[in-house]
C-alpha positions as CSV (number, residue, x, y, z in Angstrom):
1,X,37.2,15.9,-3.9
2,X,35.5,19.5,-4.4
3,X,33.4,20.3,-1.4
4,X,29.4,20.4,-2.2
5,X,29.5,24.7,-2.2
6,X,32.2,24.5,-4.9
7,X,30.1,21.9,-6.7
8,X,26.9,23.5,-6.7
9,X,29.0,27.0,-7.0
10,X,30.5,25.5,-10.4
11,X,27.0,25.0,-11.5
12,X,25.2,28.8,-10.9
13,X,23.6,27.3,-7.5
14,X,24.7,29.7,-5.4
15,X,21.3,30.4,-4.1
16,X,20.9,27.0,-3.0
17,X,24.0,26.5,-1.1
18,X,23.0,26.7,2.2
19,X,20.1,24.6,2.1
20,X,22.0,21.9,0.4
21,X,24.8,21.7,3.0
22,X,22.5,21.5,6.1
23,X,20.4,19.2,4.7
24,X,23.0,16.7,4.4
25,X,22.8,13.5,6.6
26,X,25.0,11.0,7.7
27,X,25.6,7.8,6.2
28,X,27.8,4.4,6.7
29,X,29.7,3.0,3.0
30,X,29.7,-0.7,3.4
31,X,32.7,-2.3,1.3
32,X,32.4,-5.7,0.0
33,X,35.6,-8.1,1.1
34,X,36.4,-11.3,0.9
35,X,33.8,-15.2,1.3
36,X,33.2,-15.9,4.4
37,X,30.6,-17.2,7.0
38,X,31.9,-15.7,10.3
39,X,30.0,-14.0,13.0
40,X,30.0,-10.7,10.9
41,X,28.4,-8.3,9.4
42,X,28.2,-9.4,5.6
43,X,25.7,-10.4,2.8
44,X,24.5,-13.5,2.1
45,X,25.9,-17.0,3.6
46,X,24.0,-18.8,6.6
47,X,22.9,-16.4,8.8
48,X,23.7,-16.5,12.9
49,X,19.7,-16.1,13.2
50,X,18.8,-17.6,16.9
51,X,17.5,-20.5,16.7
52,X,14.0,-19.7,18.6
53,X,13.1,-17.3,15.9
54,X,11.3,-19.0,13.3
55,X,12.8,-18.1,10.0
56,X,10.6,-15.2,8.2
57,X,7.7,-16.8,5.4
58,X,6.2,-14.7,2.6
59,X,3.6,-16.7,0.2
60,X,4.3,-20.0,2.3
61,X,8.0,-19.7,1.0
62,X,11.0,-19.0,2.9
63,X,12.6,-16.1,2.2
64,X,15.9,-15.5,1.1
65,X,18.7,-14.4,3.4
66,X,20.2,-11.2,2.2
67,X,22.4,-9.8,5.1
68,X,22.9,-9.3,9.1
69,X,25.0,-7.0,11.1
70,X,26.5,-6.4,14.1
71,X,25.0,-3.2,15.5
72,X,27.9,-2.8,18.3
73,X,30.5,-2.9,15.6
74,X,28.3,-0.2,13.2
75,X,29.9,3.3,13.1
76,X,27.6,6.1,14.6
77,X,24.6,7.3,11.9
78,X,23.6,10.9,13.1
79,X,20.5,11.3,13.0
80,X,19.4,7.2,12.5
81,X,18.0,6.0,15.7
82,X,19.8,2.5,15.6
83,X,20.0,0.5,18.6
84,X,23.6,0.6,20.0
85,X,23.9,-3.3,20.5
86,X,22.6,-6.2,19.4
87,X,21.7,-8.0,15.3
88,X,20.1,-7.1,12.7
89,X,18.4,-9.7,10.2
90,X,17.3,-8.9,6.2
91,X,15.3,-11.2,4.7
92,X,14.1,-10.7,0.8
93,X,11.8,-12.4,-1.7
94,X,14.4,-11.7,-4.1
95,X,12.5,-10.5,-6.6
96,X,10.8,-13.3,-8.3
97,X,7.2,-11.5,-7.2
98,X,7.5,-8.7,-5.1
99,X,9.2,-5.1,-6.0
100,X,7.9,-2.9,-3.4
101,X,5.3,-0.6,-4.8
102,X,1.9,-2.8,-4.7
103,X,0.5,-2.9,-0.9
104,X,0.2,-6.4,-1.3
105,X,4.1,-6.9,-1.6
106,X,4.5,-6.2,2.8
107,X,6.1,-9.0,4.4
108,X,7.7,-10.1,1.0
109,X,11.0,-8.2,3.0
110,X,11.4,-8.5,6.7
111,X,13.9,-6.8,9.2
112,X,14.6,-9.2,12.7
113,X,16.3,-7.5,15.5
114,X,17.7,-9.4,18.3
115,X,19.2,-7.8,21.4
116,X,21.5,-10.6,21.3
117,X,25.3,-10.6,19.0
118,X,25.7,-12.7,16.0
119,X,28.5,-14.3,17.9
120,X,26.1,-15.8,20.6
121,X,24.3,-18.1,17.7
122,X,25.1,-20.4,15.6
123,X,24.9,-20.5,11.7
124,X,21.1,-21.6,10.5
125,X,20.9,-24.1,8.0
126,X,19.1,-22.4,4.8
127,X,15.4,-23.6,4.0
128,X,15.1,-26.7,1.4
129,X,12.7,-24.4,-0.5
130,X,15.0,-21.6,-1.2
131,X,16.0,-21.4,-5.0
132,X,19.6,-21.5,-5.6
133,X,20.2,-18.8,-7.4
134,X,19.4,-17.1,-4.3
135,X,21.2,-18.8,-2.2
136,X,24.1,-16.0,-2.0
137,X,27.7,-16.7,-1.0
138,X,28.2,-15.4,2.4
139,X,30.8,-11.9,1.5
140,X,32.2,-10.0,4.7
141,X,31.5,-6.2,4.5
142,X,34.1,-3.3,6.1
143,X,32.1,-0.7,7.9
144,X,34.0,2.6,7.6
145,X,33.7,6.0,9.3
146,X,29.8,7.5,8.7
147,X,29.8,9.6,5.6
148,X,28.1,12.8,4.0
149,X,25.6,11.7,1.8
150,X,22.8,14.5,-0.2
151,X,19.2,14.4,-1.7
152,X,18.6,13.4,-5.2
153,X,17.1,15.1,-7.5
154,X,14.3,13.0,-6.6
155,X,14.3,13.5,-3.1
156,X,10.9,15.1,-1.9
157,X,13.9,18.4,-0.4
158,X,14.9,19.7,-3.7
159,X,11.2,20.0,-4.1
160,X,11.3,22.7,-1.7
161,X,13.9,24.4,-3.4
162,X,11.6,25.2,-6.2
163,X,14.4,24.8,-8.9
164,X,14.5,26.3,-12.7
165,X,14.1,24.0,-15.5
166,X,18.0,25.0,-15.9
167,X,18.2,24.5,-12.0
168,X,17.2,21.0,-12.1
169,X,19.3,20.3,-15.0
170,X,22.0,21.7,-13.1
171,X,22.0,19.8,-10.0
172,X,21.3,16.8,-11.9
173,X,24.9,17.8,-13.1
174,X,26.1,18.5,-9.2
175,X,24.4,15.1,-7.7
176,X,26.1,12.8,-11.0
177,X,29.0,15.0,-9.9
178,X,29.3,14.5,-6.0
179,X,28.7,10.1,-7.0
180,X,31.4,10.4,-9.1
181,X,33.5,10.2,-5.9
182,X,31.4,7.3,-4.1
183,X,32.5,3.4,-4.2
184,X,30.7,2.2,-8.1
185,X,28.9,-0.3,-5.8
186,X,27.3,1.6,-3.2
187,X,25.9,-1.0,0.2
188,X,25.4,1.7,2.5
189,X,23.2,1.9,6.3
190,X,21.6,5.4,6.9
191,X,21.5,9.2,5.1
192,X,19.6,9.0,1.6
193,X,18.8,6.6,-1.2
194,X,20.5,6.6,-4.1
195,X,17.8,6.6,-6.7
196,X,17.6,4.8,-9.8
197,X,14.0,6.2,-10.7
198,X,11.9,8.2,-8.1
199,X,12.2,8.6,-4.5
200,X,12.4,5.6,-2.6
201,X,10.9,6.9,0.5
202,X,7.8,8.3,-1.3
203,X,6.9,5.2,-2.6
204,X,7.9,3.2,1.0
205,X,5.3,5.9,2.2
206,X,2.4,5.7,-0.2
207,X,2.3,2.0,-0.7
208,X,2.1,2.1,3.3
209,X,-1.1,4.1,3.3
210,X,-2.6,1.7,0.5
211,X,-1.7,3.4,-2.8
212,X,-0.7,1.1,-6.0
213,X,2.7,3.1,-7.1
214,X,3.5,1.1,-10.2
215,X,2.0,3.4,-12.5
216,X,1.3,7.4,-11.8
217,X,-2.1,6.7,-10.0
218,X,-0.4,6.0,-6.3
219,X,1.5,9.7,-6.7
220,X,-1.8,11.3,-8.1
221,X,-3.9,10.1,-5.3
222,X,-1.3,11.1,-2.5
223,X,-0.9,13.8,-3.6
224,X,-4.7,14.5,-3.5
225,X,-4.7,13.6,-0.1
226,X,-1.8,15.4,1.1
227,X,0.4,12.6,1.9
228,X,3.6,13.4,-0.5
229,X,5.1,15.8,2.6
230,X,5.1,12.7,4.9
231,X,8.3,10.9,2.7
232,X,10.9,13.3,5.1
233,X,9.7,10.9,7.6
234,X,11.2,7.3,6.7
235,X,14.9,6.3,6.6
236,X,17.3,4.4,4.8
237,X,17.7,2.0,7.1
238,X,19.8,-0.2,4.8
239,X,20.8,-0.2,0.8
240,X,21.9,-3.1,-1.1
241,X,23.5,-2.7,-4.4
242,X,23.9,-5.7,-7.3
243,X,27.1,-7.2,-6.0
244,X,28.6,-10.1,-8.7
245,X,30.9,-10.7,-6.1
246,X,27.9,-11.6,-3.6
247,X,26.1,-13.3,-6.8
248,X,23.3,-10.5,-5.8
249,X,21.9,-9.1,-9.1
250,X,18.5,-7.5,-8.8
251,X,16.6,-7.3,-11.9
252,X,18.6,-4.9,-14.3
253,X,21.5,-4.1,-12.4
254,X,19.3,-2.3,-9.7
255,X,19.1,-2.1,-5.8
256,X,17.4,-2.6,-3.1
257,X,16.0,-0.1,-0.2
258,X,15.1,-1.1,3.1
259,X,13.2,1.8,4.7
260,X,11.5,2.8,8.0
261,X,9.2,5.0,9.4
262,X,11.1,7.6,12.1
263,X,8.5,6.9,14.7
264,X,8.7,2.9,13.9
265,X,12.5,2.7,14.4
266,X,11.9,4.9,17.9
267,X,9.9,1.9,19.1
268,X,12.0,-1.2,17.3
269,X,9.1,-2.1,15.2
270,X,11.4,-3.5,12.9
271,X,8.5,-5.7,11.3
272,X,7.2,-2.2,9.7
273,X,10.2,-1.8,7.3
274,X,9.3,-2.2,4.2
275,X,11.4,-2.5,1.0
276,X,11.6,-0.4,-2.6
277,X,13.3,-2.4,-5.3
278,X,14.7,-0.7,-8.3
279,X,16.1,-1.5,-11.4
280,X,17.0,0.4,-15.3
């Protein structure tokens, strides 16, 4: 695969070229395998969730189980201040109510950490009340080497780049480029979203400070008060793709984005993730 200078090279961005490439961040592909319920990192299935953790509510429903992980077993994400042992938990509404961008959606997503491995617990029955279509088939995932992944066009850095109309156009061109060499579906820990419309972490960090982002009245308003600078500071602390093979559609072929604040993951306040869904 071209490197990003001959890609943005190709396209008149000389100019840019530095920028680009140090502003790149690392990032873990997650490959769907084969059904399976074992004390792995996967989607879906019965979760090892310790039994002294009451499973996570939203609405007085129990909320779907989207996917855990084994943190000992994750590659290295520079630059993502994950905790070197222990489980993570992902829990999700599924989409029935909740997409991410009204304040009122927190807690329809929730993040459990446990210091504890996935192998120490066993599989937790799922709640009556969960609908079966999401009830997802438990589907292993292979964790490979951390990867180079790069801002969007949407991604509140290639703001500061102060791009051309013909600029824009043209890394539009490099971006759709570089994903041409990514898996098609794309589960992936760390770096930066892939966007299917507008940045996820500017609307993780507006909807956290009370704005309404479903319509342009959230992005006026923050940017009004001088909040749009602030997105820079949450991570993609897991991205879940429509998977058929994991029965996991969201809405229109979309995805899901689990972020967090930089100074929430510091202090394992995994309860402050909160999750952007997106869809065509």
């Amino acid at each position: 695969m071209p490197s990003i200078r001959d890609l943005l090279t190709a396209r008149g961005l000389e100019r840019i070229v530095d920028q680009v490439e140090s502003a790149t961040r690392s990032s873990v592909y997650l490959t769907p395998g084969e059904q399976t319920e074992d004390s792995c990192s996967r989607l879906g299935g019965r979760p090892n969730l310790p039994s002294e953790i009451d499973w996570p509510i939203w609405n007085g429903r129990a909320l779907p189980f989207i996917a855990q992980f084994d943190l000992a077993a994750l590659s290295p994400v520079h630059g993502l201040d994950l905790p070197a042992d222990g489980s993570l938990y992902f829990f999700f509404e599924g989409g029935e109510e909740a997409w991410g961008f009204k304040p009122q959606d927190r807690g329809s997503a929730q993040v459990i950490f446990t210091p504890t491995k996935l192998r120490d617990h066993a599989l937790r029955a799922l709640p009556d009340d969960i609908e079966d279509h999401l009830r997802f088939p438990g589907i292993s995932l292979g964790i490979g080497a951390a990867g180079i992944s790069v801002p969007s066009l949407e991604d509140a850095f290639v703001d500061e780049l102060t791009l051309s109309f013909e600029e824009r156009k043209a890394y539009f061109e490099y971006f759709e480029a570089w994903r041409d060499g990514m898996p098609a579906t794309c589960h992936r820990i760390g770096g930066y979203p892939e966007p299917i419309q507008g940045d996820p972490k500017l609307e993780a960090h507006l909807v956290s400070h009370g704005l309404y982002c479903g319509d342009a009245s959230g992005y006026d308003e923050g940017k009004k008060q001088g909040l749009l600078p602030g997105a820079v500071d949450w991570e993609l602390l897991l991205q879940v793709d429509s998977d058929e093979g994991a029965g996991m559609m969201w809405g229109d072929v979309g995805r899901l984005y689990f972020l967090i604040h930089k100074r929430d993951l510091q202090q394992r306040l995994f309860d402050r993730t909160w999750l952007v869904f997106q869809c065509s």
